[in-house]
N, C-alpha and C positions, 0 to 999 in steps of 0.2 A: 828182185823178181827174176833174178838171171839164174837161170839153174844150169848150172855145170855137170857135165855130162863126165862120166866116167874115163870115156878115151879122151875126155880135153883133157882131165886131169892129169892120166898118164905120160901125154905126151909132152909135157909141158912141165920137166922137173927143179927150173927153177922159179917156179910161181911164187913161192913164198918169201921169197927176197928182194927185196929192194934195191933199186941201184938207180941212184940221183944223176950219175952222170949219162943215161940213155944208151949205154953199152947196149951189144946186139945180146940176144938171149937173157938180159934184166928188164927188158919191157914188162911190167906189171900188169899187162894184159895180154902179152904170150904172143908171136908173130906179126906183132907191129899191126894187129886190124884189127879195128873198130868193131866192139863184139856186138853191135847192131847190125852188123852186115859178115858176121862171121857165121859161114853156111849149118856150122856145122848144132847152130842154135837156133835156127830157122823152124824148125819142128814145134821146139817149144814155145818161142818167139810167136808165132801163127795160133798156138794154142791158146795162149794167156790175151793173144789183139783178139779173137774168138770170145772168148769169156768174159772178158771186159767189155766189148762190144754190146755183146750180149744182156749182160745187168745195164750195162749204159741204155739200152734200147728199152730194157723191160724199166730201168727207174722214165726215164722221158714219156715211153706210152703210159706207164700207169696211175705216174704223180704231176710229174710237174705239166705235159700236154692238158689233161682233164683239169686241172688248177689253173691254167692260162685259159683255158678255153671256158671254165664257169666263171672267173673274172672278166673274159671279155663280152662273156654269152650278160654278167649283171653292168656291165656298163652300158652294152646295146640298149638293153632295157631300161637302166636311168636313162639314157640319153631319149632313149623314147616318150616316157614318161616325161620329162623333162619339155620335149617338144610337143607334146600333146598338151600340157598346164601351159604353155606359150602361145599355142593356139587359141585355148579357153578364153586364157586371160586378153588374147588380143581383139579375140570377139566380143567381150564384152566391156574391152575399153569403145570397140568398135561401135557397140549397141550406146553405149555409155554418152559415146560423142554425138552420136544420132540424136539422141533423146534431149541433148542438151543444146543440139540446134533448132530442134523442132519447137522445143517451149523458147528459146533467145527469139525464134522468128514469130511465134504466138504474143510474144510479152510485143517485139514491136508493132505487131499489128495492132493490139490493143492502144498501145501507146497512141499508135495513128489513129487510131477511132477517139480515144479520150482527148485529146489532141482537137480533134478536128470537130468533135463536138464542142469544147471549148471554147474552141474558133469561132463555130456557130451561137453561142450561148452568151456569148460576149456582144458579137455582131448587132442579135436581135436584142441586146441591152441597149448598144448604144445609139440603133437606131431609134428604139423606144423613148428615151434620154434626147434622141434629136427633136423625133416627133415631137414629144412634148415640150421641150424649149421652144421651137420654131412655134407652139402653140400659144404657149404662154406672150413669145413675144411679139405675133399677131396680134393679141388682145390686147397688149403693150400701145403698140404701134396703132391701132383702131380707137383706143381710150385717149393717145396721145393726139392724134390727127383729132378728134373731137375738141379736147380743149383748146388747141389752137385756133380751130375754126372757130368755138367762141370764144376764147381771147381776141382774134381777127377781128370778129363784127364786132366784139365790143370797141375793141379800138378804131375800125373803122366809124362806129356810130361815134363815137368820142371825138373824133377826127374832126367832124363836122364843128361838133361845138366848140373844143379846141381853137378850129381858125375863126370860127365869128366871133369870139371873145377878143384872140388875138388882132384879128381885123378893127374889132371894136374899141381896142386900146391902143392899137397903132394908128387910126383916125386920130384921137383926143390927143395927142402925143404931136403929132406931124402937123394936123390942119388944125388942130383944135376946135372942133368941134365936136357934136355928138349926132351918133349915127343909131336908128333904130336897129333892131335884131331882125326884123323881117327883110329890111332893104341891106342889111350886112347878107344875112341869109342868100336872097337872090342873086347875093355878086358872086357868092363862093359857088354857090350852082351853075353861074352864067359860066364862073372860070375854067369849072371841074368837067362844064360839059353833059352836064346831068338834066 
């Protein structure tokens, strides 16, 4: 890209040769300086950073600017889209978890009610089940108190006869002799109190 100017050329007649040992006038670039900063190529040097500049400028605004910027203009929009289905989705886990507390707290209500009707359904069984044992063994206990009471008098009426027999063979036994029923009779009533 270096374009060599006429008077560099002229002035400079041993350009074309080489010389490995850095002798003065074999520098292979003529005057010992750096032909980045040799004035006398500055003109052209300015023309070419110009023109290069220049398509550099026009390739950035025309390709690759408008190509970074539709790539970041379709990320902003995934990323949006993106947080907008984030949003949906989290409102209707939202809705989701509402609705599944709302029937869990319905199922234990109910649970409480069947429950507690249970409770009661049971209750008035086994008071039912009380009553009527306590019934039953009323009539138990009132059938039972009656035979006793005539078992009682009967034993009590037997009592009587019981001892005037036994009176009357414990006589015949002891004094030997014999006693009538009626005068046995009167002692056991004299005894008894009666």
């Amino acid at each position: 890209m270096l374009v060599v100017t006429a008077a560099h050329a002229q002035s400079n007649p041993t350009e074309g040769t080489h010389s490995e040992a850095g002798t003065p006038g074999g520098d292979a670039h003529g005057g010992g300086v750096f032909p980045p900063f040799d004035q006398s190529t500055f003109a052209s040097q300015l023309l070419w950073l110009a023109i290069t500049f220049g398509l550099f400028y026009l390739l950035m605004s025309r390709v690759i600017v408008p190509r970074i910027g539709s790539i970041l203009e379709h990320r902003r929009d995934r990323i949006a889209q993106d947080l907008d289905e984030a949003n949906r989705l989290k409102e209707e886990g939202d809705n989701a978890i509402a609705a599944y507390e709302q029937e869990l707290a319905d199922a234990r209500k109910k649970a409480a009610a069947i429950a507690e009707a249970a409770r009661e359904k049971a209750k008035a069984a086994a008071n039912a089940e009380r009553t009527s044992t306590e019934a039953e063994l009323s009539a138990k206990m009132a059938e039972a108190e009656k035979s006793i009471a005539a078992i009682k008098a009967k034993a009590l009426a037997d009592v009587d006869t019981i001892a005037e027999e036994t009176a009357s063979d414990l006589v015949k036994h002891l004094l030997g002799g014999s006693v009538t029923k009626a005068e046995v009779a009167d002692a056991i009533r004299a005894a008894s109190g009666k």
